[in-house]
C-alpha positions in Angstrom: 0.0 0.0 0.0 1.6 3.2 -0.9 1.8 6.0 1.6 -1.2 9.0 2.2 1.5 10.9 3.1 5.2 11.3 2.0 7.6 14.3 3.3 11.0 13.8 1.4 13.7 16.0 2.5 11.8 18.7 4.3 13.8 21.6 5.3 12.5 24.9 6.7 14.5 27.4 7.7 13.3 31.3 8.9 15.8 34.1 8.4 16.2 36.5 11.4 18.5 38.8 12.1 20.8 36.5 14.2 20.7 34.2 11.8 19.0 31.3 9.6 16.7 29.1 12.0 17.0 25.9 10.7 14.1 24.7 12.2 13.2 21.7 10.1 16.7 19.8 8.4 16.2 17.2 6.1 13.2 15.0 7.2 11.8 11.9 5.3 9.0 10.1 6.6 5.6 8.6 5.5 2.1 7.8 6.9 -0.4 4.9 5.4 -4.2 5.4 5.8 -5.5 3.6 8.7 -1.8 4.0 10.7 -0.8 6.5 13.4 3.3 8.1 13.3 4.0 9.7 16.6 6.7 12.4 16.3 8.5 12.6 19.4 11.1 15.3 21.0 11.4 18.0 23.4 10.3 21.7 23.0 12.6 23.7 19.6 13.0 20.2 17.9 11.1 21.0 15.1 8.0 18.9 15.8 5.2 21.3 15.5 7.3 23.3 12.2 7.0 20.0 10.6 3.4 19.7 11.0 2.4 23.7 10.1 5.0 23.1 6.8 2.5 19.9 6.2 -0.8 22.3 6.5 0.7 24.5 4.0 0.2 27.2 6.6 3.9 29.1 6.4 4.3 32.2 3.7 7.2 31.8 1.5 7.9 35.7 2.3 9.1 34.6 5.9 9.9 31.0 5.6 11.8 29.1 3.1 10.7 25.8 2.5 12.1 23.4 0.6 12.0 19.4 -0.5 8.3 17.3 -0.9 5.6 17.0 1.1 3.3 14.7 -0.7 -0.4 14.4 0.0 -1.8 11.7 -2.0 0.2 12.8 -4.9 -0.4 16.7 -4.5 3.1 18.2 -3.3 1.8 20.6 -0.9 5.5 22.8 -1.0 4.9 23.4 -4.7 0.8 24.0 -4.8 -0.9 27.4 -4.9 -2.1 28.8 -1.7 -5.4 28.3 -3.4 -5.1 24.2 -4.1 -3.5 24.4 -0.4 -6.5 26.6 1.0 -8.6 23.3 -1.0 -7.0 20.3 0.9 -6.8 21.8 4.2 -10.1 21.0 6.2 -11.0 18.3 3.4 -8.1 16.0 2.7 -6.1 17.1 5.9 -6.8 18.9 9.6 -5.5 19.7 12.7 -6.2 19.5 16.2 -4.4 22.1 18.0 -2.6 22.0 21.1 -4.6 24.5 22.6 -8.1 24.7 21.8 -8.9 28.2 23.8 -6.3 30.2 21.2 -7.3 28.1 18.2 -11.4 28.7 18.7 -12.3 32.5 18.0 -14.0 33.6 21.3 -16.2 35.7 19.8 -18.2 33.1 17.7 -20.3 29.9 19.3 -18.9 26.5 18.8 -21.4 25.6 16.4 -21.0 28.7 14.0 -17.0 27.6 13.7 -18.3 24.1 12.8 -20.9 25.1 10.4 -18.7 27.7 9.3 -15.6 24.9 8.8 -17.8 22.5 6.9 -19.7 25.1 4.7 -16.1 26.1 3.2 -15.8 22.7 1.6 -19.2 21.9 0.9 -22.6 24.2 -0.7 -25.4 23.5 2.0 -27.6 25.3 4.1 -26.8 26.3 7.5 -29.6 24.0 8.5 -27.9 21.2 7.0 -25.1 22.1 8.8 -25.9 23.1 12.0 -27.2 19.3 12.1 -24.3 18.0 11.1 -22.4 19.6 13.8 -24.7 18.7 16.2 -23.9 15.3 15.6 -20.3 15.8 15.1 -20.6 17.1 18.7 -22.5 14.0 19.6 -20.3 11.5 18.4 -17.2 13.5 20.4 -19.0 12.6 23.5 -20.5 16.2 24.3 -23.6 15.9 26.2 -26.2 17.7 25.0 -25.0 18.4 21.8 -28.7 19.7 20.4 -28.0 22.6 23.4 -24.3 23.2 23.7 -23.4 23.7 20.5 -24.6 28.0 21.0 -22.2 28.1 23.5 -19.0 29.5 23.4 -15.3 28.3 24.0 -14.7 29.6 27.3 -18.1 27.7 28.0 -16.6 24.3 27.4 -14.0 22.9 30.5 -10.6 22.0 29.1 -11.6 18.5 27.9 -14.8 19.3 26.2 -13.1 22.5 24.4 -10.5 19.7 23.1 -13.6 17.3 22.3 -15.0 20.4 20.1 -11.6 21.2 18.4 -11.7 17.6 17.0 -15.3 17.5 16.2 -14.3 20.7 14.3 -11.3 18.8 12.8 -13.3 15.8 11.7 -15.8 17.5 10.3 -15.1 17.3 6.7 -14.0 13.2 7.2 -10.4 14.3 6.7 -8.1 11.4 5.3 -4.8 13.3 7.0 -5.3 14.2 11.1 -2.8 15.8 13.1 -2.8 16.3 16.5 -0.2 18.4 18.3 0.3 17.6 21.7 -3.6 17.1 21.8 -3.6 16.4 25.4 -1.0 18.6 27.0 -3.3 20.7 29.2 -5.8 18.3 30.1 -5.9 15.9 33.8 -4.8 12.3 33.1 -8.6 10.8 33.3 -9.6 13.2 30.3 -6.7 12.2 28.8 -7.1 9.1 28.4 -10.9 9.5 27.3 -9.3 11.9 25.0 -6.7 9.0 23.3 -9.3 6.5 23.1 -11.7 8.9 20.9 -8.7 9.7 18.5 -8.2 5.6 18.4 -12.4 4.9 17.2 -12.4 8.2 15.4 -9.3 7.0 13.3 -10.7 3.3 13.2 -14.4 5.0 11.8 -12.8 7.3 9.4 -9.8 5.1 8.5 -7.6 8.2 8.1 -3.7 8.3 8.5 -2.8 9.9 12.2 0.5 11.7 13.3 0.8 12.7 16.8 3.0 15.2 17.5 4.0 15.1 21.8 6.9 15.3 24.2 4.9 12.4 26.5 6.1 9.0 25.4 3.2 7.3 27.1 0.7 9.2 24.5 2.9 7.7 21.9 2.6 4.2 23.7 -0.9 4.5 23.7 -1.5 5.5 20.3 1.2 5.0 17.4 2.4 2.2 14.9 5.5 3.5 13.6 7.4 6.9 16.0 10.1 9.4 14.7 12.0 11.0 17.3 13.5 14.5 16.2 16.2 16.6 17.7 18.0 19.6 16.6 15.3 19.5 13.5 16.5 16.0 12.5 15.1 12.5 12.4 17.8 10.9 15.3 15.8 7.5 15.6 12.8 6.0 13.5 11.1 2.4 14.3 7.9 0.6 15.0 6.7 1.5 18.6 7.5 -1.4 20.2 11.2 -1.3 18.9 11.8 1.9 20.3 10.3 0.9 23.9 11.8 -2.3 23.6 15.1 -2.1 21.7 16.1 2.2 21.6 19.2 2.4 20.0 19.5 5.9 19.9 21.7 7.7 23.6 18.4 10.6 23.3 16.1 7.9 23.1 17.6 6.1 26.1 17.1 9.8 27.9 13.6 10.3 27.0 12.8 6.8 28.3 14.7 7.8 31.5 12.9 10.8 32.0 9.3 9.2 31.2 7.3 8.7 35.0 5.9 5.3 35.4 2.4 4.6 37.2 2.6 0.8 36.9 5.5 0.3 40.1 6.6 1.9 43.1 9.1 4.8 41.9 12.3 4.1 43.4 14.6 6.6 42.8 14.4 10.5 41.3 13.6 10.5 37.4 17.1 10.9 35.4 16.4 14.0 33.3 18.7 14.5 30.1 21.7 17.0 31.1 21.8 20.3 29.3 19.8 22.3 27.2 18.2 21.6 23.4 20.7 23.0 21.0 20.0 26.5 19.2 18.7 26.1 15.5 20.9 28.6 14.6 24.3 27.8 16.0 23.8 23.8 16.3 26.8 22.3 17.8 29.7 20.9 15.0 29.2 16.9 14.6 26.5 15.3 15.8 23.5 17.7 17.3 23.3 16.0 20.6 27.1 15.4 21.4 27.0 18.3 24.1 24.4 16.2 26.1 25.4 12.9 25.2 27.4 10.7 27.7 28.6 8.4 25.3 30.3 10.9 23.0 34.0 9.8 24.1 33.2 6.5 23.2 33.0 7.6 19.2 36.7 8.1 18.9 36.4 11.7 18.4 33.9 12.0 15.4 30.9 12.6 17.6 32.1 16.4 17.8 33.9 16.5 14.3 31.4 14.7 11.5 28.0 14.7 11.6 26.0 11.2 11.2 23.9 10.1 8.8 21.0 8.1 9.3 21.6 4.4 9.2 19.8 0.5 9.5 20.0 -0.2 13.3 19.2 -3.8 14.8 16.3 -4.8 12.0 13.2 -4.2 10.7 12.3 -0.7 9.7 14.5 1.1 12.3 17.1 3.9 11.6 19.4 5.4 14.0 21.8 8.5 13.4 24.7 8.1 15.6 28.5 7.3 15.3 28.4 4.5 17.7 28.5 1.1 16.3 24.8 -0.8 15.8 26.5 -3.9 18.1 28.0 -1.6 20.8 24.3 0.7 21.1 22.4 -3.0 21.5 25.1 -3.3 24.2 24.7 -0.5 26.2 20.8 -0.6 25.8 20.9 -3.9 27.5 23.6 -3.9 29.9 23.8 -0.3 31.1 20.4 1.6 30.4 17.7 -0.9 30.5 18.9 -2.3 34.0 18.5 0.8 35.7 15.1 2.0 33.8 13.7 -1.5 35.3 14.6 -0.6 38.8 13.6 3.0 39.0 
């Protein structure tokens, strides 16, 4: 089956007056119909860049974007803002991170959902209004029939979310992407949250990428996960590779820093030392050497060359770092995975 989605290359870049923010350096990923890629990294690695270059939503005057980004055979990087304006809403949507500043608090609920799906499709505002109504329904709002006159700031935290994907779903997208769609909310509504993204993207059979910084989202939710840093790919594999069989020293630090609920907690978590890098000044060598406790162990090229990406132990997975496939599998198993059990 060929892939919905297909980002070759992606760069994008925004010149300021301290310099060129690379923000987005050479990504190439892909996304089937029916599958969910969860991107994964801390804040400034070029996560939620990535997903606004895919919207089409960044003007060439301020940002300069380059390589493919291929929705079902449209490259959106090369389209008119008009064939963009076209796919965005139908073909592909977006559930913000926060709903509050994405909603226009001057207009009800309803009129942004009627208002969303009239764009893409000549009906009355009867029609709909009903069809929002349901789209609220099938969220899970209660009292769809009455809620959907009320505003944003009437909606709690979770149901404001629950509306910003009945909004996003309500031109049966084939492309959804959710940045960090569960940041602000308690872990109950969460979870409720996750589990209406799963049925939604089971009903609609659409290709998913969740964008986070919370590995356990990604746990919950993805088939394949690309972890970014420094606006790079570093490590890309099925889920369960990367929780079972990380090759990647960042990887091993995001697992490290990831809270479990399912034991007693031991010791203190083990946050990764340092800061991300700058996008404009990135370190020489590999992005992460600066943080990266196995750097000495690379004979010197860790700081000097930077790494490509490269086959790791199997399958689908690609790791970019000088040490040897063999001696990563080693310290994953010996060193890292030891002590992540007993925390």
């Amino acid at each position: 089956m060929g892939k919905f989605l297909e980002v070759k290359d992606l760069k994008i870049s925004f010149p300021t007056d301290d310099g060129l923010v690379k923000s987005v350096n050479g990504l190439t990923f892909g996304v089937e119909r029916g599958k969910t890629l969860g991107i994964v990294g801390e804040s400034g690695s070029g996560k939620s860049v990535t997903s606004l270059g895919i919207l089409g939503l960044y003007n060439k005057r301020n940002a300069q974007v380059s390589g493919e980004i291929l929705l079902d055979g449209t490259d959106i990087v090369t389209a008119s803002p008009e064939q963009v304006r076209a796919l965005r809403g139908s073909k592909m949507s977006m559930i913000f991170q926060d709903p509050l500043s994405a909603m226009h608090p001057y207009y009800s609920v309803g009129h942004q959902i009627i208002e969303a799906y009239r764009v893409h499709h000549r009906v009355s505002k009867k029609v709909a209004r009903k069809h929002a109504v349901d789209m609220l329904g099938r969220v899970g709002i209660p009292q769809p029939d009455r809620r959907v006159d009320d505003y944003p700031h009437q909606f709690s935290g979770g149901m404001r979310q629950r509306a910003m994907i009945a909004m996003s779903l309500v031109n049966d997208p084939q492309l959804l992407i959710a940045d960090e769609p569960t940041t602000a909310l308690d872990v109950t509504v969460q979870a409720q949250i996750l589990d209406l993204m799963h049925d939604l993207q089971e009903e609609f059979n659409s290709a998913l990428i969740v964008i986070t910084h919370d590995l356990g989202v990604v746990a919950e939710l993805a088939d394949d996960v690309l972890v970014m840093y420094g606006g790079k790919c570093i490590e890309y594999a099925s889920a369960a590779t990367i929780f079972e069989h990380p090759e990647h020293p960042y990887t091993w630090g995001l697992l490290g820093s990831m809270p479990r609920i399912d034991r007693p907690q031991m010791e203190r978590l083990v946050p990764i030392p340092g800061l991300p890098p700058s996008l404009i000044n990135l370190p020489s060598g590999c992005a992460f050497n600066p943080r990266c406790a196995y750097e000495p162990r690379t004979g010197g090229l860790g700081t000097t060359v930077a790494p490509e990406l490269a086959p790791g132990g199997g399958g689908n997975h690609l790791v970019r770092c000088h040490l040897p496939a063999p001696e990563r599998q080693r310290i994953w198993h010996e060193e890292i995975k030891p002590k992540l059990e007993a925390q």
